[in-house]
C-alpha positions in Angstrom: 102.7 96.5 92.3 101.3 93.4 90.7 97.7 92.6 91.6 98.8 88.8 91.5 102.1 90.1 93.9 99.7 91.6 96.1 97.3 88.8 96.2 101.0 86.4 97.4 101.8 88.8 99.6 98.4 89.0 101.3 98.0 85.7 101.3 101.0 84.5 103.0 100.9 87.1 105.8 97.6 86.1 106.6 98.3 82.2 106.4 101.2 83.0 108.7 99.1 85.1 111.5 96.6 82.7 111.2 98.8 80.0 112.0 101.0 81.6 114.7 97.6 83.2 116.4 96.3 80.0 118.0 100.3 78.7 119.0 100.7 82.3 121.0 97.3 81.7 122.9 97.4 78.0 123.6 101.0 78.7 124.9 100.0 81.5 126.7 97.4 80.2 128.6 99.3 76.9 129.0 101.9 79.1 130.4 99.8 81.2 132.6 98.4 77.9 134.4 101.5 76.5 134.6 102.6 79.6 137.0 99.6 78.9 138.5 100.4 75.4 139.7 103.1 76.7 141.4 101.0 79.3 144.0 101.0 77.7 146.9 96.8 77.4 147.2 96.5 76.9 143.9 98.9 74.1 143.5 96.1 71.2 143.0 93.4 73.5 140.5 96.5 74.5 138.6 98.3 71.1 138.0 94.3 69.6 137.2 93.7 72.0 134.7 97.1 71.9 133.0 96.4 68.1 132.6 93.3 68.4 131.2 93.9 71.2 128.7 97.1 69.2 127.5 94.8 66.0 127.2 92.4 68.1 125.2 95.4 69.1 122.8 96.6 65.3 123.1 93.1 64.6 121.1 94.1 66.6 117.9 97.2 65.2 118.3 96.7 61.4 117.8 98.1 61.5 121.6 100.8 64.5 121.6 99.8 67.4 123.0 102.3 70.0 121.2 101.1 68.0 117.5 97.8 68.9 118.9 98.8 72.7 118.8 100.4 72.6 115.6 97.1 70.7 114.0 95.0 73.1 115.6 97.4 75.8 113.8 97.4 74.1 110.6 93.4 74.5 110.6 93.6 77.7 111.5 96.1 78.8 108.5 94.3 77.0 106.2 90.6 78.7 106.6 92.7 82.2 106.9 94.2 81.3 104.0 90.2 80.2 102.3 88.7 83.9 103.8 91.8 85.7 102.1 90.9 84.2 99.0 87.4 84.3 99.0 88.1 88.1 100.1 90.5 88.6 97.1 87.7 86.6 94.8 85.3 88.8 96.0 87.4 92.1 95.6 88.5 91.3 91.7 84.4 90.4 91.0 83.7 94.3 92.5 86.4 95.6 90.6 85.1 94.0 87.2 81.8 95.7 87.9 82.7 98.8 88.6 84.4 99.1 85.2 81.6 97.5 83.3 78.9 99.4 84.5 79.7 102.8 84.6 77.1 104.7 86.2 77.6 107.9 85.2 77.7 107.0 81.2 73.9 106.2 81.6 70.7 107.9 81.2 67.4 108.1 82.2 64.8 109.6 80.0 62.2 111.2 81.1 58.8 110.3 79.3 
């Protein structure tokens, strides 16, 4: 396969995890105090703490909690997207060595 195929390939499958990663937890946890609120002693602490965790999503949000998640998302898929390519950078400057320098071509002599 092309090495420029494999670098698209890599790339968008990581931009994509990274995005969808923070959407599964924030709905998850969203989701598990939601069932929360509806224990009957837990009814006041769970309502309270679904308010103030979609509040704090309502800051990235410019006042929407669900545009909160997706900004929060879009971060996230964007410096997934930066280590991928710094990785893939960092992978082509190792392979460029390793051909110029070929270790076992060289000598040492012995004076």
């Amino acid at each position: 396969m092309n090495i420029w195929l494999s670098l698209f390939f890599s790339l968008s499958l990581t931009t994509l995890v990274s995005f969808a990663t923070p959407v599964v937890f924030c709905t998850l946890i969203l989701g598990c105090v939601a069932i929360i609120s509806y224990l009957p002693m837990m009814n006041q602490w769970g309502e309270n703490l679904y308010e103030q965790m979609w509040n704090f999503l309502a800051v990235f949000g410019e006042g929407s909690g669900s545009i909160g998640i997706l900004t929060i998302a879009a971060t996230c898929a964007i410096a997934g997207f930066l280590f991928e390519a710094l990785n893939f950078y960092r992978y082509r400057i190792l392979i460029q060595q390793s051909v110029n320098h070929s270790w076992s071509q060289e000598k040492v002599s012995n004076h």
